[in-house]
Structure formats: structure tokens, C-alpha cells
C-alpha positions in Angstrom: -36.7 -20.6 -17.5 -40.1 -22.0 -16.4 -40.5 -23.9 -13.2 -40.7 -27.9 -13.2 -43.6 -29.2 -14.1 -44.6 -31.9 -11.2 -44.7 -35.2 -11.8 -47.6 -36.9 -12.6 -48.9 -39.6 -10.1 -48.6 -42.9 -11.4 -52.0 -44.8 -12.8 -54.2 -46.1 -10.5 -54.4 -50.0 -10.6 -57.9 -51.3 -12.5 -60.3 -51.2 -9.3 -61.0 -54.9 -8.9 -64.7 -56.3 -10.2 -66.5 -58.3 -7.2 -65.8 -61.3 -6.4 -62.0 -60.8 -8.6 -60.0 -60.7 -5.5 -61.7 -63.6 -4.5 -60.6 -66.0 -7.5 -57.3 -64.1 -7.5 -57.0 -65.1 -3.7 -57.8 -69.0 -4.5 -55.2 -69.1 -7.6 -52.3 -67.9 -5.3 -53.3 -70.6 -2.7 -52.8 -73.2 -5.6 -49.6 -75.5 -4.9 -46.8 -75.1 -7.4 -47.5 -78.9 -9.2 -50.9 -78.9 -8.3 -53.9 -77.0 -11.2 -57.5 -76.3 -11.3 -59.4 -75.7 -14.0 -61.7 -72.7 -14.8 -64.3 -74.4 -13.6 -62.8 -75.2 -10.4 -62.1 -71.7 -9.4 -65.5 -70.7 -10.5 -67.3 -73.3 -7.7 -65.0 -72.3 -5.5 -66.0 -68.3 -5.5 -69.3 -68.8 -6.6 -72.0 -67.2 -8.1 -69.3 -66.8 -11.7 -68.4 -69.1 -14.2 -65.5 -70.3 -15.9 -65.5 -67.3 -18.7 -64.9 -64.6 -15.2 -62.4 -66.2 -14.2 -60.8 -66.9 -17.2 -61.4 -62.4 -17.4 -60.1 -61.5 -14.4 -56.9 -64.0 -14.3 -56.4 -62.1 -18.1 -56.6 -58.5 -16.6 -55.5 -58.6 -13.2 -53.5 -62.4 -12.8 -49.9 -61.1 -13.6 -48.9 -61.4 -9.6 -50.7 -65.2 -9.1 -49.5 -68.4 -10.3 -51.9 -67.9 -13.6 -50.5 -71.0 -15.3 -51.8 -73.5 -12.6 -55.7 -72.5 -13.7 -56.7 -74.5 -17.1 -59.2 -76.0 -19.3 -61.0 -78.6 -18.4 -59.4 -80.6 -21.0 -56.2 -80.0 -19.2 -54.8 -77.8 -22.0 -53.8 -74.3 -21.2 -55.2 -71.1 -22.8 -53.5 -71.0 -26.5 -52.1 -67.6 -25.9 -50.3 -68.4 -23.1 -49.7 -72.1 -23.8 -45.7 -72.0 -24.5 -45.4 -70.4 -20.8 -47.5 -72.5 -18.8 -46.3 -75.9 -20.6 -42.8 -74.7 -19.7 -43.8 -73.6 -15.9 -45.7 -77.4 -15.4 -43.0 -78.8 -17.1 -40.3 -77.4 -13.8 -42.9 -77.8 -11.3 -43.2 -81.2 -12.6 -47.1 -81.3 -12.7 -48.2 -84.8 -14.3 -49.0 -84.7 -17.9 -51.5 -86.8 -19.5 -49.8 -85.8 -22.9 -46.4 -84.3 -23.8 -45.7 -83.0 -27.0 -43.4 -80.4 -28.7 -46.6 -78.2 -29.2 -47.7 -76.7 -26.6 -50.7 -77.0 -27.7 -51.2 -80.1 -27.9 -50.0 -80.1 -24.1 -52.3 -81.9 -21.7 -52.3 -81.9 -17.7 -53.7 -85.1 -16.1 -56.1 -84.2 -14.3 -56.8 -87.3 -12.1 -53.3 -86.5 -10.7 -52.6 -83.0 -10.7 -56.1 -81.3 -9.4 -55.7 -79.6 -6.3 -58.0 -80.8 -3.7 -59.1 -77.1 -2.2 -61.0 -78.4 0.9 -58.4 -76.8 3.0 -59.0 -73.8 1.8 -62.5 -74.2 2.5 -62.1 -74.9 5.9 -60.3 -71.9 6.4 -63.0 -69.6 5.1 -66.5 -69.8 6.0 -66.2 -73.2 5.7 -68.9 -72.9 3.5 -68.4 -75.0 -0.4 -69.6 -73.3 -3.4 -72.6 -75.2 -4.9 
């Protein structure tokens, strides 16, 4: 009889892109009934756009409230639009338009954005322009 093979470790976690832990840290800080867009996130960490965020809440945003981050028409990423219509839905975040597609889901805006000038303050106090 042969002698046990060891284990093998378990995979490493994806080593985080800069600036990912940044957006990751800013979409956990997001209020349950409260959204930003994209967009939002992006000013917010600078120097990225929408399309990184939008990458690195795809890859790495399993353990962050990923459905409180969506278009800037207030619609949520099609994949994932059945899950975050039902997670607004029980936060209660205002809708603009409810429908039976998710779809065709909206967020108001005007009355769900988080305003993220606390978090501001408590970082370097500095906003992205």
C-alpha cells in the first residue's frame, strides 16, 4: 500500500488589481436601500471608470453588497437583474419603475443614491475629480 498522498493546498484567491480593494471597500460601505451607479464608484476611487468597476465587482464582488451598484439608467446588469430586482425589492430601495421583468426594473435615482460624503471624510478627505 502506498503512502497518502498530501493534500493539496487550496487555490490562492485572484490577487486583487489596484485600486479593486478600493471599489470593493466603497460598495460594502453602501447602505442596504441606498445604490450608486458605476459611475459613482468610479469618482469615488478614481483614476477608473465605470467598465473597472463593473470588472472587478464581476470577479471579485461575491462578499459585497453587488446589487446596490447599477447603471446609470437605474437598471441593473441583465445577468444579474432577477437577483438584484429581488434584493431592492426587500431592502425596499425606491423604484422609478416596477415591472414583472426585471429588466425592465428601474431604481429612482433621485431617491435612492447614496450620498458618500461620509465616506469621504473619513479617508483622505480628499473627493475624486
Amino acid at each position: 500500500m502506498s503512502p497518502p498522498r498530501p493534500s493539496a493546498p487550496p487555490p490562492l484567491p485572484p490577487l486583487l488589481p489596484a485600486r479593486a480593494e478600493e471599489v470593493l471597500d466603497v460598495v460594502a460601505a453602501v447602505p442596504a436601500g441606498r445604490v450608486l451607479t458605476y459611475g459613482d464608484v468610479a469618482e469615488l476611487v478614481g483614476d477608473r471608470g465605470p467598465r473597472f468597476v463593473g470588472a472587478v465587482l464581476r470577479r471579485f464582488g461575491g462578499d459585497v453588497p453587488w446589487w446596490r451598484v447599477l447603471r446609470a439608467d437605474g437598471s441593473a446588469a441583465e445577468p444579474l437583474a432577477a437577483r438584484a430586482v429581488e434584493r431592492w425589492r426587500a431592502e425596499r430601495v425606491p423604484l422609478r419603475r416596477d415591472d414583472a421583468d426585471p429588466r425592465a426594473v428601474r431604481v429612482d435615482l433621485a431617491r435612492a443614491r447614496w450620498d458618500a460624503a461620509p465616506l469621504l471624510d473619513g479617508a483622505s478627505g480628499e473627493a475624486a475629480s
